[in-house]
N, CA, C and O atoms as CSV, one atom per row, in Angstrom:
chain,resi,resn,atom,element,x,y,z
A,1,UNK,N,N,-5.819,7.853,0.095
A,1,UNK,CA,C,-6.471,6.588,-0.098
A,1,UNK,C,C,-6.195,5.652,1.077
A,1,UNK,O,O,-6.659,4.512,1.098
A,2,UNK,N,N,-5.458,6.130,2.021
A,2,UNK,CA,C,-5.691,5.460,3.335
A,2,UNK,C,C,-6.950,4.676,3.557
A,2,UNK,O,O,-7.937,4.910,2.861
A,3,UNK,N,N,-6.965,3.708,4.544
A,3,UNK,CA,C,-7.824,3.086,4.957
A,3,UNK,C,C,-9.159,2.635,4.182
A,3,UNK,O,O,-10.344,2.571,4.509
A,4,UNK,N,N,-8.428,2.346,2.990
A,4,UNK,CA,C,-9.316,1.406,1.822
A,4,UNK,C,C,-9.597,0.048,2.347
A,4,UNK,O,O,-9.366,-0.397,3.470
A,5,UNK,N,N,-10.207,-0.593,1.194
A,5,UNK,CA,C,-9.722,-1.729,1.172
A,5,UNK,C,C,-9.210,-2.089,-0.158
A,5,UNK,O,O,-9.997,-2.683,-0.896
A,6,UNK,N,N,-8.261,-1.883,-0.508
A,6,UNK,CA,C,-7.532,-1.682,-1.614
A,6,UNK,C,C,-6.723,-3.153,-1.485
A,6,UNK,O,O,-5.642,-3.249,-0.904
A,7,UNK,N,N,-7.498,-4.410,-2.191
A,7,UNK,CA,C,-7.042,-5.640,-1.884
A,7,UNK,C,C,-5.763,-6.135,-3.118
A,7,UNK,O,O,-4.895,-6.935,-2.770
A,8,UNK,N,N,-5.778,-5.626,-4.384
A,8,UNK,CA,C,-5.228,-6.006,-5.087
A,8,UNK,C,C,-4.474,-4.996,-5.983
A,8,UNK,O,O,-4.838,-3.824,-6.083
A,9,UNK,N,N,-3.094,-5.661,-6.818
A,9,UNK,CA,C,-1.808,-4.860,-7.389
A,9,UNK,C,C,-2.845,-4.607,-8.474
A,9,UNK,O,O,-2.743,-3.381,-8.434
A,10,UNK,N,N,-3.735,-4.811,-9.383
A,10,UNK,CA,C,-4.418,-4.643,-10.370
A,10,UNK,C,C,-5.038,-3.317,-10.240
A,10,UNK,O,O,-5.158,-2.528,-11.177
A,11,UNK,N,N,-5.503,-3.069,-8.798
A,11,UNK,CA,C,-6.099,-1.507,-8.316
A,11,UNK,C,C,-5.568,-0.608,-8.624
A,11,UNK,O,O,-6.067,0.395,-9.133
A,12,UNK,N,N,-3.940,-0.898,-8.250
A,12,UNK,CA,C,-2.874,0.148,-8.300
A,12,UNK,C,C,-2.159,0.366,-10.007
A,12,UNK,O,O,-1.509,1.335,-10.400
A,13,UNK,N,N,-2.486,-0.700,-10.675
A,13,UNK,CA,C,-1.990,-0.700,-12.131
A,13,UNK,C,C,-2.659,0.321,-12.846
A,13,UNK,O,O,-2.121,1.026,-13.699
A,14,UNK,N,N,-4.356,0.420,-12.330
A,14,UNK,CA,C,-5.144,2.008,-12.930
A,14,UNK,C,C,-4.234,2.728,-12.599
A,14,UNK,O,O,-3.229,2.723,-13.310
A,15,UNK,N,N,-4.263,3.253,-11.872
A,15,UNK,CA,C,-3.330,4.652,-11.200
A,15,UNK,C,C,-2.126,4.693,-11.701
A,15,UNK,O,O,-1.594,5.802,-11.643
A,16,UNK,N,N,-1.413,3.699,-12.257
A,16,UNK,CA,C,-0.139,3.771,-13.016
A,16,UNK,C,C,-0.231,4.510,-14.149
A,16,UNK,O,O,0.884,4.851,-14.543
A,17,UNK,N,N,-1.322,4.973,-14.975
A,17,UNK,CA,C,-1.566,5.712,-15.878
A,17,UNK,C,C,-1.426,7.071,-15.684
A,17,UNK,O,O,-1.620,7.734,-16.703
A,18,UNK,N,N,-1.091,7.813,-14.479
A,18,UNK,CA,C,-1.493,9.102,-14.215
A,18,UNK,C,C,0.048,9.549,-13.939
A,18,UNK,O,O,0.613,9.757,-12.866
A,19,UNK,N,N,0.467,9.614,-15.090
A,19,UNK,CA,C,2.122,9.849,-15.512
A,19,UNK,C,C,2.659,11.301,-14.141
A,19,UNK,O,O,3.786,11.745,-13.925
A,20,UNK,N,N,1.602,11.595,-13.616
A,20,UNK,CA,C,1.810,13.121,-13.108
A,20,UNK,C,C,1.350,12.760,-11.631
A,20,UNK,O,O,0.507,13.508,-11.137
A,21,UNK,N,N,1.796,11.734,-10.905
A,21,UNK,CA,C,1.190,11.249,-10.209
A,21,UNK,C,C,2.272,11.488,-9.229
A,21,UNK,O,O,3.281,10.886,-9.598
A,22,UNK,N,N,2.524,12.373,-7.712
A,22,UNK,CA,C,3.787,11.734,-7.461
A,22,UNK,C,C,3.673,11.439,-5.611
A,22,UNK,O,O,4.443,10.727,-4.966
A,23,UNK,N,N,2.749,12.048,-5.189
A,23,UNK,CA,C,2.215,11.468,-4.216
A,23,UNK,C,C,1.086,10.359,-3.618
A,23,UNK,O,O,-0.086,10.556,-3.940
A,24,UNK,N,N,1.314,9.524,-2.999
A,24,UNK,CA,C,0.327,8.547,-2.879
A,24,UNK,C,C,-0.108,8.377,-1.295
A,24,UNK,O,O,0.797,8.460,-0.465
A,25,UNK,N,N,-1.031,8.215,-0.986
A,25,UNK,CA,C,-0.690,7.911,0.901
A,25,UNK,C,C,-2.132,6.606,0.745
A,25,UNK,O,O,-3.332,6.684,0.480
A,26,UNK,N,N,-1.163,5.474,1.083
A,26,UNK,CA,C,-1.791,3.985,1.111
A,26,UNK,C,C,-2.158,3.121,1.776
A,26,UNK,O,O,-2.797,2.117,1.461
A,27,UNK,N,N,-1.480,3.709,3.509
A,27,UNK,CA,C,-1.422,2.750,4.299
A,27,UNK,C,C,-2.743,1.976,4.829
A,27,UNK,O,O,-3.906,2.259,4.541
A,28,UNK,N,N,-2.386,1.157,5.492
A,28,UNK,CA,C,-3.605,0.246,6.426
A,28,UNK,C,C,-5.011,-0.312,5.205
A,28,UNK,O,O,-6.145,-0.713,5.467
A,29,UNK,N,N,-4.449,-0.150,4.119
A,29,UNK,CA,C,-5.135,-1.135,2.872
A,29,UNK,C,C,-4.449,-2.316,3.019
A,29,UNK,O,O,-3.260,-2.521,3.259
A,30,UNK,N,N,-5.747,-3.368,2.767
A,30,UNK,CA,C,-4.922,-5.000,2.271
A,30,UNK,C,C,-3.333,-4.911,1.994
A,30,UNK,O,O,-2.319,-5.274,2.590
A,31,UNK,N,N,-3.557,-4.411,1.091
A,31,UNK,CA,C,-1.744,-4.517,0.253
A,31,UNK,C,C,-1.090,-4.188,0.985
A,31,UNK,O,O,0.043,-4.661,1.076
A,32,UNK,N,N,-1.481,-3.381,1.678
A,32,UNK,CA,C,-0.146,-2.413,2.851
A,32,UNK,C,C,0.735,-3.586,3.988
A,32,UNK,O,O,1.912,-3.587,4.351
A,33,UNK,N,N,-0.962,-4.961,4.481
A,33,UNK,CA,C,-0.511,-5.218,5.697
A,33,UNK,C,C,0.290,-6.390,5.431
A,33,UNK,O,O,-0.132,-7.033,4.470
A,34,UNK,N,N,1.465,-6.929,6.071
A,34,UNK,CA,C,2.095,-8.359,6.165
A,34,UNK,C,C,1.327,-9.169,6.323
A,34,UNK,O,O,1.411,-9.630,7.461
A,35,UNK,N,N,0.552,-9.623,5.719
A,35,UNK,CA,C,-0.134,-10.845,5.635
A,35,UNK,C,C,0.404,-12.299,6.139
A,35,UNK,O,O,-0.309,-13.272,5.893
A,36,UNK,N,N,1.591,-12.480,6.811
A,36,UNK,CA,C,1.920,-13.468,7.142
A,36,UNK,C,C,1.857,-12.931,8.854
A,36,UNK,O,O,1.790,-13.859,9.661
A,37,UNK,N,N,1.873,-11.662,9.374
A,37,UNK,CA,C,1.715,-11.676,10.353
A,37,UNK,C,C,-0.453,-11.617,10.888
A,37,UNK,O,O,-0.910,-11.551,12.030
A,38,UNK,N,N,-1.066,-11.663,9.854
A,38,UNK,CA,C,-2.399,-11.669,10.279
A,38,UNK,C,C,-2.819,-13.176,9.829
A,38,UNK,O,O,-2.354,-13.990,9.031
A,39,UNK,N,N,-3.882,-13.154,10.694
A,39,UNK,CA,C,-4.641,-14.589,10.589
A,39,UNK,C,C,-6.076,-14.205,9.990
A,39,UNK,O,O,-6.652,-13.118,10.038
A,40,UNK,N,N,-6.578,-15.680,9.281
A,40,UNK,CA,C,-7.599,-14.827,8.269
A,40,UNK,C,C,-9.032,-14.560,9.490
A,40,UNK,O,O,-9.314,-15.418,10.326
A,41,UNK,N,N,-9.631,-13.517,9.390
A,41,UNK,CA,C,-10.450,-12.899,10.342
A,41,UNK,C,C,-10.350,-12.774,11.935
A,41,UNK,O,O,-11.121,-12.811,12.894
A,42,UNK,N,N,-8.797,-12.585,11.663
A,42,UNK,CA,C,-8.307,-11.852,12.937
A,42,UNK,C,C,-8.305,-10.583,13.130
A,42,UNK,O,O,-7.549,-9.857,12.485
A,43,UNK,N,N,-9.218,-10.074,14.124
A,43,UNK,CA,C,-9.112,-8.766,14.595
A,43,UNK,C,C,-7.352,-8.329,15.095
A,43,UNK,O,O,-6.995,-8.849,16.153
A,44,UNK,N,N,-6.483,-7.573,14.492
A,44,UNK,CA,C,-5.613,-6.867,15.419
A,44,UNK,C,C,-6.066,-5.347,15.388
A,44,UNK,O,O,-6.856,-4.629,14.775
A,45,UNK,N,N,-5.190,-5.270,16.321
A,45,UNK,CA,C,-5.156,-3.552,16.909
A,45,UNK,C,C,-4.461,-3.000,15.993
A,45,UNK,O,O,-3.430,-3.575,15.643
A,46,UNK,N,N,-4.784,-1.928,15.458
A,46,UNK,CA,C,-3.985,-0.891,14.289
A,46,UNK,C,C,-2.234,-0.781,14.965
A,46,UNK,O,O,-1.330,-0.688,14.135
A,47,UNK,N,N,-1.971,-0.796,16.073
A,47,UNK,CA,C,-1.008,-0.530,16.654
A,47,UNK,C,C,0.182,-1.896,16.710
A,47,UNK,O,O,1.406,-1.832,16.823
A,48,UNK,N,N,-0.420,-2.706,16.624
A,48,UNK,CA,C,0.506,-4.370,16.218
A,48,UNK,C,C,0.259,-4.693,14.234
A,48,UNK,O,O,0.565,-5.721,13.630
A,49,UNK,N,N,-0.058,-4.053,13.943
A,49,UNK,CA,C,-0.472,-4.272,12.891
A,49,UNK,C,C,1.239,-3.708,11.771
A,49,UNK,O,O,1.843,-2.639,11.858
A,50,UNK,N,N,1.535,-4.841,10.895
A,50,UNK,CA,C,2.739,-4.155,10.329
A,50,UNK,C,C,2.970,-4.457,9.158
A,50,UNK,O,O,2.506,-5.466,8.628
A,51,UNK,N,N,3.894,-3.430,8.453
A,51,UNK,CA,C,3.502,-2.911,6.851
A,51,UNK,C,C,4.267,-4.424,6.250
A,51,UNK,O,O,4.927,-5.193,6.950
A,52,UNK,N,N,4.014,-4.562,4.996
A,52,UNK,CA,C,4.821,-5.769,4.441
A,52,UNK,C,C,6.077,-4.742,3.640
A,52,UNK,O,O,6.165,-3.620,3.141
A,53,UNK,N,N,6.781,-5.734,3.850
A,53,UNK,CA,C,8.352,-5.108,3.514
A,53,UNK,C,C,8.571,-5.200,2.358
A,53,UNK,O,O,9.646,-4.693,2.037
A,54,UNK,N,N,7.980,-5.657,1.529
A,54,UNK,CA,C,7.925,-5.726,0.028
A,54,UNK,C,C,7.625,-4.585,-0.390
A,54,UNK,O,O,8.392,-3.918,-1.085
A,55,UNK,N,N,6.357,-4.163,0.011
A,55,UNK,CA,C,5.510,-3.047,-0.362
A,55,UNK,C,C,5.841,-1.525,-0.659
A,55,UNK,O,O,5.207,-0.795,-1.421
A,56,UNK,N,N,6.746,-1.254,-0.052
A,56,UNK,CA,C,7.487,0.111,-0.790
A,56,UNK,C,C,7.606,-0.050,-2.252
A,56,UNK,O,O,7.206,0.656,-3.178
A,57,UNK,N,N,8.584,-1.714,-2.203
A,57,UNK,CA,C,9.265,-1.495,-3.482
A,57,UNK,C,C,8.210,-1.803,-4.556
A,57,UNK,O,O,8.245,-1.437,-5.731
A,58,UNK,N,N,7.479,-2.373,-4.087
A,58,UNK,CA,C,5.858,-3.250,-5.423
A,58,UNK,C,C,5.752,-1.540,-5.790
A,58,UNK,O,O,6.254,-1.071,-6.812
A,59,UNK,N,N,4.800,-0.481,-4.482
A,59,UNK,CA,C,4.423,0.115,-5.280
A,59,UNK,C,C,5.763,1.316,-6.139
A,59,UNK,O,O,5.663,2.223,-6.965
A,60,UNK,N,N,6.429,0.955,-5.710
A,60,UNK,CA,C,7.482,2.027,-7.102
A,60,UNK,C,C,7.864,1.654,-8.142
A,60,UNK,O,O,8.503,2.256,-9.004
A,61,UNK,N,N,7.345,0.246,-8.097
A,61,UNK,CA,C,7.928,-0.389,-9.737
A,61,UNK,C,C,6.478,-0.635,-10.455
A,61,UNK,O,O,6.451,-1.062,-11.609
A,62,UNK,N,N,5.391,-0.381,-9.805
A,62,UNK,CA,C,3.726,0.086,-10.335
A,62,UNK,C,C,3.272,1.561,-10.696
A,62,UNK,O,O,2.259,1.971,-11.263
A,63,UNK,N,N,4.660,2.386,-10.036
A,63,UNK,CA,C,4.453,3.837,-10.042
A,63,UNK,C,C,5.494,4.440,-9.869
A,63,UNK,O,O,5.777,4.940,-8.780
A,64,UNK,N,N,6.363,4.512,-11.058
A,64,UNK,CA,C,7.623,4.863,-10.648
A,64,UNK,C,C,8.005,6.332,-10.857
A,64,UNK,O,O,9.187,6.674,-10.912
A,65,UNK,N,N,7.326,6.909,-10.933
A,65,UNK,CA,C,7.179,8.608,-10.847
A,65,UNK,C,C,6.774,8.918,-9.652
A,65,UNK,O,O,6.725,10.147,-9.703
A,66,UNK,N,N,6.401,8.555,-8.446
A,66,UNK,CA,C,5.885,9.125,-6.939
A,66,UNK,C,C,7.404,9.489,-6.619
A,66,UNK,O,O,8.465,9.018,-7.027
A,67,UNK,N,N,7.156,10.295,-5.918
A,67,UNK,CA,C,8.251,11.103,-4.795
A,67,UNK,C,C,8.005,10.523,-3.659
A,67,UNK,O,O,8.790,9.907,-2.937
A,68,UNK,N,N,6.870,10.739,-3.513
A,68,UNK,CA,C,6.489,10.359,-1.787
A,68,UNK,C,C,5.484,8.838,-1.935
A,68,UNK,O,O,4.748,8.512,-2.866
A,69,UNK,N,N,5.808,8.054,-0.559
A,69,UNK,CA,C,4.505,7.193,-0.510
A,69,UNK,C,C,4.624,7.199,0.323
A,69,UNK,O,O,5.741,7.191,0.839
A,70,UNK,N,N,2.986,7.225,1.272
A,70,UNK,CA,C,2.675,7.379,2.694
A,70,UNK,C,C,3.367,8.978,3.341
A,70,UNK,O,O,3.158,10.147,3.016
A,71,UNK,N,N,4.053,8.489,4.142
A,71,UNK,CA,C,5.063,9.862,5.096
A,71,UNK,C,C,5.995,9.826,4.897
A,71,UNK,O,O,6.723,10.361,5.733
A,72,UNK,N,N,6.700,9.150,3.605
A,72,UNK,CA,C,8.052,8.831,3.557
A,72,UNK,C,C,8.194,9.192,2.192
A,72,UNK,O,O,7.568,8.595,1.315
A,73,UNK,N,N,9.221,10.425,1.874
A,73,UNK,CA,C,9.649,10.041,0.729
A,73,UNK,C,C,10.424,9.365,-0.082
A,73,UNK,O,O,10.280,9.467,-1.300
């Protein structure tokens, strides 16, 4: 599900249902990016672009059966 636009925790609350769920790969969706480092309809480069540090932990307490999220388990 890479490169969604997967803007909101409500998206990810469906998918909390899928008890058998244990891989996810999320990145470069809304939710993924630090939003305090983007400006609103600022183009950045995928390469300055950086994950919010929250975001591991949001999605494991939305999905707390994954092993893996993204490349990291």
């Amino acid at each position: 599900m890479n490169d969604n636009k997967i803007d909101k925790w409500s998206e990810i609350e469906k998918i909390s249902k899928l008890e058998n769920l244990e891989t996810v790969y999320m990145e470069r969706n809304p939710i993924w990016y630090n939003k305090n480092n983007l400006k609103e309809n600022e183009e950045t480069p995928q390469y300055q672009v950086k994950m919010d540090q929250g975001y591991r932990r949001k999605m494991k307490l939305h999905l707390p059966n994954l092993k893996q999220l993204d490349a990291t388990p």
